[in-house]
C-alpha positions as CSV (number, residue, x, y, z in Angstrom):
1,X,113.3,99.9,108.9
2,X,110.0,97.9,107.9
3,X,111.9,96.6,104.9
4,X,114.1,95.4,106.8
5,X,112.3,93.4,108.9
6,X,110.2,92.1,106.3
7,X,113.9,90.4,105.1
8,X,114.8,88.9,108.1
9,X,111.3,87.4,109.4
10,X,107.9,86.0,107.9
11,X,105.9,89.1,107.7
12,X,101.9,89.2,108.0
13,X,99.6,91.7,106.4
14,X,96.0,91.4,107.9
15,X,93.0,93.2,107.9
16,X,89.4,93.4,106.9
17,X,89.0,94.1,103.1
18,X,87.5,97.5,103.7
19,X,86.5,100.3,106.2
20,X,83.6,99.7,107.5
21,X,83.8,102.0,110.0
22,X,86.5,103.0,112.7
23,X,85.6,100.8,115.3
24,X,85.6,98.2,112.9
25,X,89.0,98.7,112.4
26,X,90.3,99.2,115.7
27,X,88.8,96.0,117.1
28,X,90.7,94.0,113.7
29,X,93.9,96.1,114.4
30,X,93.9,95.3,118.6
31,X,93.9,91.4,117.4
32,X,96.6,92.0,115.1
33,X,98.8,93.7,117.4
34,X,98.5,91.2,119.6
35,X,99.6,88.4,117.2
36,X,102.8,90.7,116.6
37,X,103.5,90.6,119.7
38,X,103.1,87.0,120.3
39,X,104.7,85.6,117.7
40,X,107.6,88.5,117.7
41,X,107.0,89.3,113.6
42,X,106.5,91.9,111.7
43,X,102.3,92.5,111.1
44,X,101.2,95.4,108.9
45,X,97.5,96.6,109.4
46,X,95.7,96.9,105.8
47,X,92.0,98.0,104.6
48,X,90.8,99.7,101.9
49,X,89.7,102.8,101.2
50,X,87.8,102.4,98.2
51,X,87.3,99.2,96.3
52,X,86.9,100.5,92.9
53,X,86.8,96.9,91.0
54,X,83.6,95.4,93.1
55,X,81.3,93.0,90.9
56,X,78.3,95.4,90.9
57,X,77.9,99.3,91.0
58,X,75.6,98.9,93.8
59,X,78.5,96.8,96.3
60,X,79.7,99.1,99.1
61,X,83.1,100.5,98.0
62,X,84.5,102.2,101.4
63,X,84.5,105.6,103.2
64,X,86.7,107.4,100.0
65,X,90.3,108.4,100.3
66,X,90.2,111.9,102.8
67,X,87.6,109.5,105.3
68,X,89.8,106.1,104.7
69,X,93.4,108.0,105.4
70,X,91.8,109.5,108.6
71,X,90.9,106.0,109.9
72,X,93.8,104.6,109.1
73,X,95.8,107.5,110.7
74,X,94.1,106.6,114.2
75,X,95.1,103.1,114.2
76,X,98.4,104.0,113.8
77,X,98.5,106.5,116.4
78,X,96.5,104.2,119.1
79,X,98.0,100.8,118.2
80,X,101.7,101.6,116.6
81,X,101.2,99.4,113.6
82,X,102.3,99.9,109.8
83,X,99.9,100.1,107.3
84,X,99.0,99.4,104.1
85,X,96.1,99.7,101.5
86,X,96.4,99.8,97.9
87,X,95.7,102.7,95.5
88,X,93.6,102.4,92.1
89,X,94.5,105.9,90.6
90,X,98.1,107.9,90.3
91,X,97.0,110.6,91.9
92,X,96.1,109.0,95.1
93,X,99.7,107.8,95.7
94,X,101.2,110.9,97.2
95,X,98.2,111.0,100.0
96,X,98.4,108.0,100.7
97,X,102.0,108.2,100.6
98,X,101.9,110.4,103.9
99,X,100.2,108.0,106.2
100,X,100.9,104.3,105.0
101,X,103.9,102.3,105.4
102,X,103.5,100.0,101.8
103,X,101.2,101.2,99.1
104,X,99.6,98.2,97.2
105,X,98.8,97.6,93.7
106,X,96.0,95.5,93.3
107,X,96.5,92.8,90.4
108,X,94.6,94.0,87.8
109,X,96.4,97.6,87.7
110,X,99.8,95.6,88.3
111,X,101.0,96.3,84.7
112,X,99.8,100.3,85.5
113,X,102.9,102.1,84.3
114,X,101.9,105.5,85.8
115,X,100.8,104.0,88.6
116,X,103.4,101.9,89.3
117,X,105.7,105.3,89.1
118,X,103.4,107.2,90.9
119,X,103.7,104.9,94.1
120,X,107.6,104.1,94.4
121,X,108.3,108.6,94.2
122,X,106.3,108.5,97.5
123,X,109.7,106.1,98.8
124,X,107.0,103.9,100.7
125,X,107.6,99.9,99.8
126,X,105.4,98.9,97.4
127,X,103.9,95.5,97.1
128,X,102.2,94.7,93.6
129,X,100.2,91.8,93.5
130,X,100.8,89.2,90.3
131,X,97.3,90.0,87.9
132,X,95.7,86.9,87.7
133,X,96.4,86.8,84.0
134,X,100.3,86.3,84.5
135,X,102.5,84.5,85.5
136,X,105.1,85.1,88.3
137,X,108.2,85.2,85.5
138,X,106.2,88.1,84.1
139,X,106.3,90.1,87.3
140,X,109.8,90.9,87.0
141,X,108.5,94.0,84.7
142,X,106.1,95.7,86.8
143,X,108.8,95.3,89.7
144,X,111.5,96.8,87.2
145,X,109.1,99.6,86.6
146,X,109.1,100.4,90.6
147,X,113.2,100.3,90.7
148,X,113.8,102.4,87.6
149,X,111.4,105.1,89.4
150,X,113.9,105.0,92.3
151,X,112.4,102.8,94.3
152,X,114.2,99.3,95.1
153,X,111.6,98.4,98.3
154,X,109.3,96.1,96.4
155,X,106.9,92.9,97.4
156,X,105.7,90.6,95.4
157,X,102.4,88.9,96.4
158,X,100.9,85.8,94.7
159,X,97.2,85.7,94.5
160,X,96.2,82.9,92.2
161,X,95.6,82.7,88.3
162,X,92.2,82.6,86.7
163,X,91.8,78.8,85.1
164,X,88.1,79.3,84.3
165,X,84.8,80.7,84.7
166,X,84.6,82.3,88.2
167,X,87.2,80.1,89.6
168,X,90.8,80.4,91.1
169,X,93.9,78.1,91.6
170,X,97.1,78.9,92.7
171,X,100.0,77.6,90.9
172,X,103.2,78.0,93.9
173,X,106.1,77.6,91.5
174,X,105.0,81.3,90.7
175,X,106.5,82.0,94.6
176,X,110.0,80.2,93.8
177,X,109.8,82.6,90.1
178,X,109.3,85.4,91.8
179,X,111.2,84.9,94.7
180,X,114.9,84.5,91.7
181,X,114.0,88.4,91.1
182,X,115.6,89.0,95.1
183,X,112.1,90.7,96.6
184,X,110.3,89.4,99.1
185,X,107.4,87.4,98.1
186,X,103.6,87.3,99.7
187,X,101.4,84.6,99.3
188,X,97.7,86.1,99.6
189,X,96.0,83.3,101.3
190,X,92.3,84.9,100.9
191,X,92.2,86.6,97.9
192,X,93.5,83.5,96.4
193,X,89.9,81.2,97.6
194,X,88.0,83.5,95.5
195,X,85.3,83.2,93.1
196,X,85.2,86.5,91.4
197,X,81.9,87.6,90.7
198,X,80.5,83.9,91.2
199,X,78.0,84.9,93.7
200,X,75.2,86.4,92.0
201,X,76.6,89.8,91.7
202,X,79.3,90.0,94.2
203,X,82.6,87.9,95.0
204,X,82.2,84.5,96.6
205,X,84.7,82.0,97.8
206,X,85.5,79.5,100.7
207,X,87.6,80.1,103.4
208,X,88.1,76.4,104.3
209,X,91.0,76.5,102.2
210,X,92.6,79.4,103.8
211,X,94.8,77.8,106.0
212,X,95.9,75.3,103.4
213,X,97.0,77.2,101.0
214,X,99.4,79.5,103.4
215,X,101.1,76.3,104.5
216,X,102.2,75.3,100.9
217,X,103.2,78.6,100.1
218,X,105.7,78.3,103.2
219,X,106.6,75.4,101.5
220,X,107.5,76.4,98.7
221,X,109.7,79.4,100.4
222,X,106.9,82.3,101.1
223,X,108.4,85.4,102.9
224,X,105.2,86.7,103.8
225,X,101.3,86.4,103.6
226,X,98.2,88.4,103.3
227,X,94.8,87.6,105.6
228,X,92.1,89.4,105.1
229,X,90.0,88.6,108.5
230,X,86.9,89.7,110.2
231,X,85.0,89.5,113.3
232,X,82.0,88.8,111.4
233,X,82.9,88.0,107.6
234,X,79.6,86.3,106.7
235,X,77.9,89.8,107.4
236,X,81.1,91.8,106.0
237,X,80.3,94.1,103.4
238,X,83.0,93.4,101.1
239,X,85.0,89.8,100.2
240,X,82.9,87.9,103.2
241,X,83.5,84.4,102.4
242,X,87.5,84.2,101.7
243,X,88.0,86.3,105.1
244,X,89.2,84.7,108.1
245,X,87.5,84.7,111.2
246,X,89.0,87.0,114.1
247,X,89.1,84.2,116.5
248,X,90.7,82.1,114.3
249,X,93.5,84.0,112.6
250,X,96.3,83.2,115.6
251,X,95.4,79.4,114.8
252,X,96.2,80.0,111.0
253,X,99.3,82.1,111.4
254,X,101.4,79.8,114.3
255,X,101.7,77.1,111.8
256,X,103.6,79.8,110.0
257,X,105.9,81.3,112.0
């Protein structure tokens, strides 16, 4: 079983941020297969299917739930990978539930009773990611919520706490917190570069520090991390700058493995 695996290896998630369009994803998840198979770990293929917390109402959210499960569908079927995206409502948890591997709960719906419930009754892993707001002792709740539902296949992911205006930083003591609860803990190593809503109406952030911060998470006893990449990011329509670049993601994860 995924879960399994995820134990016993580092694990990778890694995709673009959101469906663009099918080939888009195809070309992202042919790399990412790849790097499984080189590096003999367990990768999980994630976009989104609607990014319902973008800066402005006029940002491109994705291709919508019906479209987004489609795409995701064929990757599975032509590459064999697991999958993953996160949900933003309850009711999208059952549908998604039928073609993902992990539903994700983005940070700022981690504390989401219903949809915290909503996700572990599909009996997919879920991975909620630590709001920026708390603190990894905190994220022993929303992770209760998940195992009372029936549920005990739960990630943790680290993604950096907000210090200031626009600004990130990641404190890793959160990973060794989170890690005394027994689940498997992610570092996000993109989302955590970000400058929410520092860009003039949409995310910024800078990907030099990508790398960096992936290899003190390991230090600090990561089981897993989370890439968002791109063949293009500086023309990607959704988190641009904090992707990594699809010729250099094999560079950034064999440090890790």
């Amino acid at each position: 079983m995924l879960f399994d695996q995820i134990r016993q290896k580092p694990f990778f998630i890694l995709g673009p941020c959101v469906m663009e369009s099918q080939e888009l994803l195809y070309q992202v998840a042919e790399k990412v297969a790849e790097i499984g198979q080189k590096f003999n770990v367990p990768v999980i293929f994630k976009s989104s299917f609607d990014k319902a917390n973008r800066t402005s109402i006029h940002s491109y959210r994705g291709p919508g739930l019906e479209k987004g499960m489609e795409m995701m569908l064929n990757v599975k079927q032509r590459f064999g990978l697991p999958l993953v995206t996160d949900i933003h409502e309850s009711h999208q948890a059952a549908a998604v539930g039928e073609v993902v591997d992990i539903i994700q709960i983005p940070a700022f719906l981690c504390r989401q009773t219903d949809l915290l419930v909503a996700a572990a009754k599909t009996g997919k892993i879920v991975n909620i990611k630590k709001a920026q707001f708390l603190s990894g002792q905190d994220m022993f709740y929303p992770a209760q919520k998940v195992v009372e539902a029936g549920n005990e296949q739960v990630i943790l992911t680290e993604r950096g706490n907000m210090y200031g205006y626009n600004n990130l930083a990641v404190d890793f003591r959160n990973i060794y917190d989170m890690k005394g609860f027994g689940y498997p803990v992610c570092m996000d190593c993109t989302h955590s570069v970000q400058r929410p809503g520092g860009a003039g109406g949409k995310t910024g952030g800078d990907r030099t520090f990508v790398s960096m911060i992936a290899l003190a998470a390991k230090a600090f006893g990561a089981d897993g991390y989370f890439l968002e990449t791109h063949p293009d990011p500086d023309n990607a329509l959704s988190d641009g700058p904090n992707m990594v670049k699809l010729h250099d993601l094999e560079k950034v994860i064999a440090p890790l493995v």
